[in-house]
C-alpha positions, -999 to 999 in steps of 0.1 A, spaced: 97 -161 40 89 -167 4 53 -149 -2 36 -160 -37 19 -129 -55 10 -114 -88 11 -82 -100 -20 -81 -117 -39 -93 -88 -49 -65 -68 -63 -86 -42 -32 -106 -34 -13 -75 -35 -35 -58 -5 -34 -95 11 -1 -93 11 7 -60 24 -19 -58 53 -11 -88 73 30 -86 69 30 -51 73 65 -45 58 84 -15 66 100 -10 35 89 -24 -6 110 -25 -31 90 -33 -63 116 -44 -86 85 -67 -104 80 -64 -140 81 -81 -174 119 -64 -183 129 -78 -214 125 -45 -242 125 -69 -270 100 -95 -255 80 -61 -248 71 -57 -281 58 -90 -284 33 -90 -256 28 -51 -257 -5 -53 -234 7 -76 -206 35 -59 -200 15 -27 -195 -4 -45 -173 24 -57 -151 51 -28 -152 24 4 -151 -6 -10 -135 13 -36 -114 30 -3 -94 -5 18 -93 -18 -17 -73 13 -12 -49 9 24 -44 -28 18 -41 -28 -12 -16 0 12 8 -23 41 6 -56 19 17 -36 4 46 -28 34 63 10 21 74 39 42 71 57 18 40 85 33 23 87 21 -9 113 20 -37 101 17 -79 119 5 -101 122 29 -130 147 24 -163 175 42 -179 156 28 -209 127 55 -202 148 83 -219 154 67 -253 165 87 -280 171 115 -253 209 131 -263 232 113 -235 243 118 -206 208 115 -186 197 128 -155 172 130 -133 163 167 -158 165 149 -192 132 140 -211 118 106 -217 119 96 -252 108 61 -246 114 34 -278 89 6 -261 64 -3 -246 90 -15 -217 98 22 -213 63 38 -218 49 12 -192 81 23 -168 70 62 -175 36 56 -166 50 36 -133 78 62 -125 48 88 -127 20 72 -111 48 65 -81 55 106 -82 19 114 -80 14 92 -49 40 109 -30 30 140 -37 -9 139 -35 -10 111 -7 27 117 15 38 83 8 76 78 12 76 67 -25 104 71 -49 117 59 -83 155 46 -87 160 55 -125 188 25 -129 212 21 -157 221 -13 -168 230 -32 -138 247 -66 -144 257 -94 -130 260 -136 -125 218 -132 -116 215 -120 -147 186 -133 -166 199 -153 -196 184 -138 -225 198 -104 -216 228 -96 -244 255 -97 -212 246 -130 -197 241 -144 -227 275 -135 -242 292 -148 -210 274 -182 -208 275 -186 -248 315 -179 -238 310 -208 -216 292 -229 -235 314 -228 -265 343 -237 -238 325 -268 -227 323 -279 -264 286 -274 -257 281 -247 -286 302 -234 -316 284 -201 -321 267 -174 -302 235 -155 -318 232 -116 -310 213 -89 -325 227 -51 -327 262 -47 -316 261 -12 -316 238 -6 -289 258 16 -263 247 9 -230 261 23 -190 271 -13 -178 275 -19 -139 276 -42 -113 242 -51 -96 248 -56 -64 267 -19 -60 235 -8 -74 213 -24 -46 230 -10 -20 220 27 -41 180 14 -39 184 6 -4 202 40 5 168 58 -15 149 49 15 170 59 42 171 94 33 147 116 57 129 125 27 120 106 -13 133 114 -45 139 103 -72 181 94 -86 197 83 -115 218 54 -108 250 48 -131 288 46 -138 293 77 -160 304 55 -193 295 42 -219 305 5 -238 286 -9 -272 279 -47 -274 309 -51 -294 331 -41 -264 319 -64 -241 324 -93 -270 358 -81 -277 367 -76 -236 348 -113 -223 359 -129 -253 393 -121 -249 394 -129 -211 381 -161 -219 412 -170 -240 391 -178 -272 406 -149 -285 386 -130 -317 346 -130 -309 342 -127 -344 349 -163 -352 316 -176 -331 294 -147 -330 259 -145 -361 238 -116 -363 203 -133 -361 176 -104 -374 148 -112 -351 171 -102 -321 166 -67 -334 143 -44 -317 115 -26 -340 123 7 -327 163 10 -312 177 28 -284 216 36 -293 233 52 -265 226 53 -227 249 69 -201 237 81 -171 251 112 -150 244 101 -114 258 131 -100 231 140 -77 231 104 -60 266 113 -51 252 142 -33 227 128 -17 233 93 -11 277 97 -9 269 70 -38 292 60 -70 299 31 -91 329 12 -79 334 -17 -103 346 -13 -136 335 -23 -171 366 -48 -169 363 -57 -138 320 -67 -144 329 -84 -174 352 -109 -156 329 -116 -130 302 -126 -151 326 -146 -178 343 -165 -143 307 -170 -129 294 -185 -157 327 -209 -169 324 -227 -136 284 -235 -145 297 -256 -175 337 -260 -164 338 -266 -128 377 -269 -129 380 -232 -137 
């Protein structure tokens, strides 16, 4: 049953929680766009790091045993040297990651000063057909699609040299969901273990689309680019192995044709 709710309504949220009385939360909320963050700065504060303290807050007020899941972001460790784990520091590059810092910490500090089963899934880029479409994947793949239906002739991007640790969402789902049956919380880095830029998933989509060199359709539009960059991620997930028997399964390949097949039926339904 669809519940309507806002984050920056603390009174909803306890509405909310008290009467359904969930077992389980997984706060996956927030304003997540890194470049949009920079842009509306205070909201998104107000949404990604207070929006979790009025969770944790509204659990620890009801007295019920929740178990609850936060989401955290690979893009909380920044300029850190790559790979991450759960042991590098955060070197955040927005105010997306800062307000992700204050909610994986706020989320730690429950747990330990309050026993809450509470614990932070620190997620690498997780991708799919769901994908919102002004994030650089989906909006490569459904430009690809787009400039198939005749629809478009060019695609606008901003830094193609951003390296990011691209997998496939619902793989990562299943991770969240195994956080909280563990007998205990912790906190895991979620990821595949490699590395692609922007300009790999152009040349790999394109290419698998048939239109052959991405070059051809793709402008580099300046106010794509972020005021303060992040160049690599690559996350070491090692320890939610361990723990959870968890690892990535789909490759960057593999991803990249499920979102370019997803999103050429949307505008080619013969495909």
């Amino acid at each position: 049953f669809l519940h309507y709710g806002d984050l920056t309504d603390t009174g909803n949220i306890e509405k909310l929680i008290n009467p359904i009385k969930p077992d389980e939360i997984y706060h996956l909320g927030a304003q997540s766009h890194v470049r949009v963050s920079f842009d509306m700065p205070e909201y998104t504060a107000n949404v990604d790091a207070l929006g979790t303290l009025r969770i944790l807050e509204a659990i620890k007020d009801s007295g019920l045993p929740i178990k609850f899941y936060n989401a955290a972001s690979s893009e909380m460790f920044g300029s850190s040297a790559p790979p991450q784990n759960e042991k590098t520091l955060f070197h955040p590059r927005s105010p997306y990651a800062v307000s992700k810092i204050i909610s994986y910490y706020t989320t730690q500090n429950y747990r330990e000063a309050y026993d809450i089963f509470a614990c932070s899934g620190i997620l690498f880029n997780h991708e799919g057909p769901r994908r919102g479409e002004s994030f650089v994947t989906r909006k490569i793949t459904l430009g690809i699609s787009r400039i198939k239906a005749g629809l478009d002739q060019k695609l606008y991007l901003g830094n193609l040299e951003a390296k990011r640790d691209w997998g496939f969402a619902p793989e990562y789902v299943e991770a969240m969901w195994l956080m909280l049956q563990q007998p205990s919380p912790d906190d895991l880095v979620i990821a595949t273990g490699e590395t692609h830029s922007v300009k790999d998933f152009l040349g790999e989509s394109f290419n698998y689309a048939g239109l052959g060199d991405w070059q051809k359709y793709v402008e580099i539009d300046p106010r794509y680019y972020r005021p303060a960059e992040v160049e690599v991620l690559v996350g070491d997930s090692s320890k939610a192995k361990e723990k959870l028997g968890w690892e990535a399964k789909t490759k960057f390949n593999d991803l990249v044709k499920i979102m370019v097949d997803a999103d050429l039926k949307q505008h080619n339904p013969k495909v």
